[in-house]
N, C-alpha and C positions, 0 to 999 in steps of 0.2 A: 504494500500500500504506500502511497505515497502522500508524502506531509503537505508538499503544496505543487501544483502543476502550473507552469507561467505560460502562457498564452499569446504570444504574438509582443513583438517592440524589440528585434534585433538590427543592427546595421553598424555603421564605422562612421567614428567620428576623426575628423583632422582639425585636429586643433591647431593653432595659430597665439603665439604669446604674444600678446603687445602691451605697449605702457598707459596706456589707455582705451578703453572702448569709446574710439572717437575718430573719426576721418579725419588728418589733416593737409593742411597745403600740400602741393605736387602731386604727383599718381604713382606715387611709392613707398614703401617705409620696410629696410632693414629689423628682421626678426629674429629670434631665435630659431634652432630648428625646429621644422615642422613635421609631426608623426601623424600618424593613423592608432586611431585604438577601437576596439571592438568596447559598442557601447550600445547605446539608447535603452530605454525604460524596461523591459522585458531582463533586457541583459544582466542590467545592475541589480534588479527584484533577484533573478535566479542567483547569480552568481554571490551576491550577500546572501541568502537563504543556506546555499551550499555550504558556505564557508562558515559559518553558524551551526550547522551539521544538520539541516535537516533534509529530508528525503527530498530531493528538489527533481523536475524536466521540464524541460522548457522546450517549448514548439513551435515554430514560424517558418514563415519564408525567407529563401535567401534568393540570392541569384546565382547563376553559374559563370561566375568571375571573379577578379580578384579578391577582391572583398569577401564573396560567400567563403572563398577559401582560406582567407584570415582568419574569419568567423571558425570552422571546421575546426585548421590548427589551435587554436585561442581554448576551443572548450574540450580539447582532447587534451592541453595539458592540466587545463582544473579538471580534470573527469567530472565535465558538467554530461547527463543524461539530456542531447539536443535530440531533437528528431524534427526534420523538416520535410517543406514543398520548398521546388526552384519556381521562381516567379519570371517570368518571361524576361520583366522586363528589369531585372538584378537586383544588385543588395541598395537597401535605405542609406542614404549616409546624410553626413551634418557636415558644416564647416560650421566651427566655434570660439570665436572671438576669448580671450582668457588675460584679462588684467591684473596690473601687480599685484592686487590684493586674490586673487583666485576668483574673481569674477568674470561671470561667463554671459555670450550672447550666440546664440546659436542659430546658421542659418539651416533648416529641416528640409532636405531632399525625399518625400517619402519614397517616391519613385514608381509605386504598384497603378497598374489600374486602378477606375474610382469602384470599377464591381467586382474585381477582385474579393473571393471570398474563401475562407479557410472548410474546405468539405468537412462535414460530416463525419463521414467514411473515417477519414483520418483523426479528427478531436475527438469521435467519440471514447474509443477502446481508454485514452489517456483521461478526460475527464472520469468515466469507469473508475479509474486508479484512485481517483484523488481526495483525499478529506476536505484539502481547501484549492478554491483555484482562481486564481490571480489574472486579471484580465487585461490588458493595456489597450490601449485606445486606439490603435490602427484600424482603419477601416474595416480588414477584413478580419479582423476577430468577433467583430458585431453576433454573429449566426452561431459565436458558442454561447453568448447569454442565457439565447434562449434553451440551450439545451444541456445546462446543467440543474440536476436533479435535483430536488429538494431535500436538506439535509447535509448537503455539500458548504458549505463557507462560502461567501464569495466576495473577495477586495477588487481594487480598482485604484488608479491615479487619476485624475482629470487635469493635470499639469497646469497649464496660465487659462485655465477657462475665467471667461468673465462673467459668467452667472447667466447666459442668454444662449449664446450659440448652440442650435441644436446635436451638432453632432455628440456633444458629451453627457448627452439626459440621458439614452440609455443606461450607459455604462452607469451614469447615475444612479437612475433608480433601480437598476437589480442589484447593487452590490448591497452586503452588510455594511462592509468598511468601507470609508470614503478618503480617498486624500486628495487634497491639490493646493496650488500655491496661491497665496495671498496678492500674489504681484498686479494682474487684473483686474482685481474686485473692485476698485476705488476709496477702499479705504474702509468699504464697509463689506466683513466679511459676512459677516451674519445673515443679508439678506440671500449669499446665494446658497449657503449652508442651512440653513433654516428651508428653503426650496427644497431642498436635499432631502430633509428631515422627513418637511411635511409631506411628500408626494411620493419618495421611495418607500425603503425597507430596511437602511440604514439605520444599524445603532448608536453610529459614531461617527460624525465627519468633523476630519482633521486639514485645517489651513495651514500651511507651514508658511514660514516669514524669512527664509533666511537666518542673519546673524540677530533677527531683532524677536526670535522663538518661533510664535505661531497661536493659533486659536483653535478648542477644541469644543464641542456640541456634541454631549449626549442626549438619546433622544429622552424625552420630559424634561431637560436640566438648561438653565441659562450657559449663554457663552462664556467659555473665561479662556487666558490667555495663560501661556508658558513662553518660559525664556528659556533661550538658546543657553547650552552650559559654554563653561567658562574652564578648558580644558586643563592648560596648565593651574589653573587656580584653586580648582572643584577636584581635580583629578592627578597632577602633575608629582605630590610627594609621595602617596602611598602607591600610585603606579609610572615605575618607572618610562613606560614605554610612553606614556603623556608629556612627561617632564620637556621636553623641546619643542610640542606640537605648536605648527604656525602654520595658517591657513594657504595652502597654497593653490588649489583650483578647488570651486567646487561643481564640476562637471561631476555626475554620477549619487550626489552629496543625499539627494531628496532619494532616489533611487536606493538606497542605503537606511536615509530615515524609516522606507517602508520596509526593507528586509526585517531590522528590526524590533518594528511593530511585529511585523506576521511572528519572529523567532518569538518572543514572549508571550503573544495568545496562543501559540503551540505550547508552550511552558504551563500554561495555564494561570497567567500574572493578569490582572486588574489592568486597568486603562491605563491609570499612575505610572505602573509597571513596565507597560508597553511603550508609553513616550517617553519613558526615560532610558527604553533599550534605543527608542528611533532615535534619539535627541545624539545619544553616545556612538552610534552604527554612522550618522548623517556626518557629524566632526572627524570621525577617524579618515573617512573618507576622502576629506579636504587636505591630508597630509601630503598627498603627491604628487606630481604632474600626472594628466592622461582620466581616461574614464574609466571610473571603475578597477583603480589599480593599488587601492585601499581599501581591503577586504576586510574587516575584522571576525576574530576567529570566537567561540563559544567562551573559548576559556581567557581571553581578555575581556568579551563581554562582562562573563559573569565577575572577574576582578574588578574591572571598573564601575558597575553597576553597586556592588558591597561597597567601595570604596564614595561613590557618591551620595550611598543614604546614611554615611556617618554622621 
């Protein structure tokens, strides 16, 4: 049986380091090298689940080209369980802007047709497997919603939705768990969360804010607000591996907060619980150049988790 099956959000990012996210004069500007990393929202869900230790597969399309072949080598040396379709028209990729402080702007290539859709045939035997399953927001994973069973889990990210576009209400309203970022909203999350509340089947949707925490709504309970930890501060004497932590990108970071989440409601931890595993899972992440190349493992988890309710 499998602890959580991820659904769709593979592809490669090239990031790009510059000293500001800002076009300036001329039609040039010297950078740092620039890499390719296997990334997007699927990627970093699975690949933090894994590395957390729990039962994880991840399923999507790739393409038959360079990329899908990064993708292939990339999760053969995590013995990630992938299993895909090739999509005609190749792998998703990003170009993503990355500033001194590890701030990111991402430009999103999806790349698939718009009816492109993941068969049946093939999500069903994996959905079958799964206790919990994890949905990302590509177009063609729409057609597994509806065909996960009752009694299955079901999370979701909704990433920069702004509380209106419809393509993210499905995904919306069938998940339990809800996540997405605050960046959109205007300021007022509540209204799109509280939509969330009212119309789904969500017990909890969580806004993430970057370095300024985020907002969480359970369902009957008013909004309230958590802040981002404070790694060296909160975490840095009784764990050594924190002691020098300095944010350096956070590509992959939210991706991460939601691993997580899902590792501690597999644990069977309270809300509390859960965002203080996303909050710790989201910062480790930010320690490195590239996506998704801050993994943290069950048994730093669980050190730094003791170490922050002293």
């Amino acid at each position: 049986m499998l602890d959580i099956l991820v659904v769709g959000g593979v592809g490669v990012d090239t990031i790009v380091r510059v000293p500001e996210i800002a076009i300036g004069d001329g039609d040039s500007l010297g950078v740092e090298p620039i890499y390719d990393y296997v990334a997007h929202t699927g990627n970093g869900v699975a690949l933090g689940c894994l590395h957390l230790g729990l039962t994880t597969r991840f399923i999507d399309y790739i393409g038959d080209d360079e990329q899908g072949k990064l993708v292939l080598r990339h999760y053969e040396r995590h013995g990630l369980d992938f299993r895909h379709l090739i999509s005609p028209n190749g792998t998703s990729r990003s170009v993503n802007l990355v500033d001194a402080g590890g701030r990111r702007y991402s430009f999103y290539d999806y790349r698939h047709d718009a009816d492109l859709r993941m068969p049946a045939e093939f999500f069903g035997p994996h959905v079958a497997e799964a206790r919990h399953v994890h949905v990302s927001i590509p177009n063609h994973t729409r057609d597994v919603l509806t065909a996960i069973p009752e009694g299955v889990t079901v999370s979701t990210d909704l990433h920069g939705w702004d509380g209106e576009a419809e393509h993210q209400k499905a995904f919306a309203l069938r998940a339990d768990l809800v996540t997405l970022s605050a960046a959109k909203l205007g300021g007022d999350p509540e209204k799109a969360m509280r939509w969330i509340i009212d119309n789904g089947r969500a017990s909890v949707v969580i806004a993430t804010d970057g370095e300024h925490g985020g907002y969480v709504l359970e369902r009957g309970g008013d909004l309230a607000h958590y802040d981002a930890i404070d790694p060296v501060a909160e975490l840095g004497a009784a764990v050594p591996a924190w002691a020098d932590w300095a944010p350096v990108d956070s590509n992959g970071a939210g991706d991460a907060f939601v691993s997580g989440l899902l590792w501690a409601r597999a644990q069977g931890g309270d809300l509390a619980a859960a965002l203080d595993a996303g909050r710790v899972a989201g910062a480790y992440a930010c320690r490195s150049k590239g996506t998704s190349t801050a993994l943290i493992t069950a048994a730093l988890m669980t050190e730094s988790l003791a170490a922050l309710r002293q």
